[in-house]
C-alpha positions in Angstrom: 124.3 138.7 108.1 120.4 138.9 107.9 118.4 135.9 109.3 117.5 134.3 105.6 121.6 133.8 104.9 121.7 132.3 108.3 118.9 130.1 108.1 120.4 128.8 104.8 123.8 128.7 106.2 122.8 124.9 106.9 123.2 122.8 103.9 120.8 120.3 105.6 118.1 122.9 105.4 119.4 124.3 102.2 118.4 120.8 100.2 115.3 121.1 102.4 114.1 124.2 100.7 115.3 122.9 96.8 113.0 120.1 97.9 110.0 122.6 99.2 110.6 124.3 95.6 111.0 121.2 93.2 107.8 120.0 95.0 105.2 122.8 96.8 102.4 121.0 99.1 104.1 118.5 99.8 103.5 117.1 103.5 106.3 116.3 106.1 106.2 112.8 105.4 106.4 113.2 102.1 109.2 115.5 102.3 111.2 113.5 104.6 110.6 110.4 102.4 112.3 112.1 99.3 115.1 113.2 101.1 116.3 109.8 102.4 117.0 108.1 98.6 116.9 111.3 96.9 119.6 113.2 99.0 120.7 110.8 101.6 118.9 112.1 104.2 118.0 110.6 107.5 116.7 113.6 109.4 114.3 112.8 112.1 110.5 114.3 111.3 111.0 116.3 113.7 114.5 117.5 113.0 113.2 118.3 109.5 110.8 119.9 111.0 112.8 122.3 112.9 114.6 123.1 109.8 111.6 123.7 108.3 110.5 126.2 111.7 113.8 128.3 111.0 113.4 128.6 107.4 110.2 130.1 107.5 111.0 132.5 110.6 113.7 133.6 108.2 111.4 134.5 105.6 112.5 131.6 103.2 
């Protein structure tokens, strides 16, 4: 399985990249305020920020 398919294996980061796609240039705050109401959500900045690392190490 190639590192992309793994890296959105997750369904956390998964809704993480819809997000990055709905809305490009968004910042990390931003991003982590639409996923709490929007998605139900309560990933730490820095856990959505991990998720974010692995997704673009993937190539996503």
């Amino acid at each position: 399985m190639s590192d992309v398919y793994k890296a959105i294996a997750e369904s956390t980061r998964r809704t993480i990249l819809d997000e990055r796609i709905e809305r490009d240039r968004q910042t990390l705050f931003d991003l982590c305020g639409r996923l709490t109401p929007k998605h139900g959500l309560t990933s730490s900045r820095g856990a959505t920020s991990q998720h974010l690392d692995v997704l673009q190490a993937a190539g996503s």
